[in-house]
Steps between C-alpha positions, in 0.01 A plus 500: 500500500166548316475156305201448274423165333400483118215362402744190376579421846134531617331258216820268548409441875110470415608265234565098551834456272836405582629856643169546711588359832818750513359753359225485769765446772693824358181701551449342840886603592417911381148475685722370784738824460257736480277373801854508683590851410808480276333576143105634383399297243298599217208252372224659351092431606468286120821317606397433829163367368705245238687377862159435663450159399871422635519684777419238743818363445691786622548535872297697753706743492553578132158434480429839748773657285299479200177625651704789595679575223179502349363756725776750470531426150411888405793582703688220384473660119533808621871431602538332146447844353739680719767268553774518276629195484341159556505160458308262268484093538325306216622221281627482137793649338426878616604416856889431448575798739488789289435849557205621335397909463221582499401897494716602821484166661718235421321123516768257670418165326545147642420169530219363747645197535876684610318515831372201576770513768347687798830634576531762221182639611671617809445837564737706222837581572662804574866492439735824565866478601459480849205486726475874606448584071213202524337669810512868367374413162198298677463771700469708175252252357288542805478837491401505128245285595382737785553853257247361265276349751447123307368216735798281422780414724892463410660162556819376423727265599827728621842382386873656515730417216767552680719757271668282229296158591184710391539328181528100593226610693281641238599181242373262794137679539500460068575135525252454766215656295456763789310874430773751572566869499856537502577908582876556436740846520609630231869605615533755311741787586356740230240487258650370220642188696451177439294303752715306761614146471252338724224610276625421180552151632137457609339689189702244261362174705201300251209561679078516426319831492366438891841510583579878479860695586441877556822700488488805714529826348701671763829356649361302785236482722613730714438786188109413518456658813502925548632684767204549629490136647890459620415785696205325704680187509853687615300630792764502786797425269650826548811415284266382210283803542762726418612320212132483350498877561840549271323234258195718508673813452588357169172435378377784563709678256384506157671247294400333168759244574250150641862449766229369758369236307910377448635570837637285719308564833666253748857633435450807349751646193782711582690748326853344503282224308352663226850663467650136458265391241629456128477877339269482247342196584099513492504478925756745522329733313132448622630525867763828412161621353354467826734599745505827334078559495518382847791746560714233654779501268746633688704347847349700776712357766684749720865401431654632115614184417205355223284177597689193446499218685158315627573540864561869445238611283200604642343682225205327375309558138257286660491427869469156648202382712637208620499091415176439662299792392296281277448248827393834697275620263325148450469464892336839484268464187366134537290538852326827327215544352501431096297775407713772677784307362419540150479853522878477670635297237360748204291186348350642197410322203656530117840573728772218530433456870126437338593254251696266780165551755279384251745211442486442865101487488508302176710225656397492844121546484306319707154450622381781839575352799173351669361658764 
């Protein structure tokens, strides 16, 4: 993350009161984090020049932290002008956690002194429901990163919720003080659904504004991706080919209905189903609604008798690519490079799939590899 420290924090740690020592071993602990990669830290040349009499109390290599933070510092403020959100430690009442906005930023307010334990300046955390979400949406942060050409590097700490244990999970990184970027699906069968159980849990758990849950807008994960990319990854999976060609015989028929963003992509949606749904109901109708722009509303199997059972029916409103097609596609993207990536994935900014990369950058920013 992109962690400035207020002037409070800075005269604190020049200072010789009671709070001094910690607050000079809290600036120690970020120069320590940023010489190590897992955050840039902001500090100002005027800062840096109330540290100087100090700064022979800081270790060597905070020390060479400084002098380089110093030296990129018109980079340094150049990301604090473009990054959306970022964090802010000083001292005094301000710093209780908050969320501050600020034009089209939002300021993420805390307490200096909440990381005086190295530990929650490991790098941030990024938390989906399993693994293979964590990698894709790093591997979308990395190619945001690479679209727009910034001298930064993405770096998170991967973990897999686990399905319904993605909440404990999430309440265990808030108790331990930890950075997090929690990235959850939204379930939702239709548009007007509400979001799925798993992330209502997390989005009701206390937490500080550094600790952020991000809601898909699509169904899952497996709705971020196009066609376009199942098909490179499905390369010689002849049986998923030819249901990604069904799939994309769909799109491309002109439909006002958003059924791509709501479909379920590992299993698919099949007639008989949409059939059973509750008449009237706001899924029935939204996926009716479909069916019929998609001209898959009626049984095309070869026998009269209509589709009923599951082990019968094989007339899909939306065709199935398969349990792992999300592992697939992952396997494919990650190993690529970002930049031809981002132009797969349709990255574009002031779109949803925008909003959650520049989440991704906000929260797992981190200093340019050295070379």
């Amino acid at each position: 993350m992109l962690i400035e420290v207020d002037g409070s924090a800075i005269e604190d740690a020049a200072a010789t009161g009671k709070s001094s020592a910690v607050s000079r071993e809290c600036i120690e602990n970020l120069l320590l984090a940023h010489h190590a990669g897992k955050h840039v830290v902001a500090i100002g040349p005027d800062p840096i020049r109330v540290l100087d009499p100090v700064a022979g109390e800081l270790s060597r290599r905070a020390q060479g932290a400084l002098r380089s933070i110093r030296a990129q510092w018109t980079e340094i403020r150049g990301l604090l002008g473009r990054v959306r959100w970022n964090m802010r430690l000083g001292l005094g009442p301000m710093f209780d956690g908050r969320s501050v906005a600020q034009a089209r930023k939002e300021i993420l307010h805390a307490h200096l002194h909440d990381f005086h334990d190295q530990e929650r300046l490991s790098r941030s955390v990024l938390l989906g429901e399993n693994l293979t979400d964590a990698a894709l949406y790093l591997a979308m942060g990395k190619a945001f990163v690479a679209l727009h050409g910034w001298r930064v590097q993405i770096a998170f700490e991967k973990q897999g919720g686990g399905g319904s244990t993605t909440a404990p999970c999430f309440a265990a990184l808030v108790s331990d003080g930890r950075i997090v970027l929690a990235i959850l699906d939204s379930d939702k069968k239709h548009p007007g659904d509400r979001i799925g159980g798993t992330a209502a849990k997390v989005l009701s758990i206390p937490k500080q504004a550094f600790q952020h849950v991000h809601v898909l807008h699509v169904r899952f994960a497996e709705n971020l991706l196009s066609s376009a990319v199942y098909g490179q990854a499905f390369t010689g999976h002849s049986g998923r080919l030819a249901a990604l060609a069904r799939l994309m015989q769909a799109e491309a028929r002109t439909c006002a209905i958003p059924w791509r963003d709501h479909a379920d992509l590992k299993y698919g949606l099949k007639l008989f189903q949409v059939r059973a749904m509750a008449a009237g109901a706001p899924e029935e109708a939204f996926w009716s609604a479909a069916a019929v722009a998609l001209q898959r509303d009626r049984c095309q199997q070869v026998r009269p008798a209509p589709c009923g059972k599951v082990e019968e029916c094989g007339c899909y409103v939306t065709d199935a690519l398969g349990r792992d097609a999300l592992e697939l596609a992952v396997a494919w993207i990650e190993p690529r490079d970002p930049k031809r990536n981002a132009r797969l994935l349709g990255i574009a900014l002031h779109t949803p799939l925008g909003e959650l990369c520049e989440k991704l950058l906000a929260w797992g920013i981190a200093p340019a590899a050295r070379r």
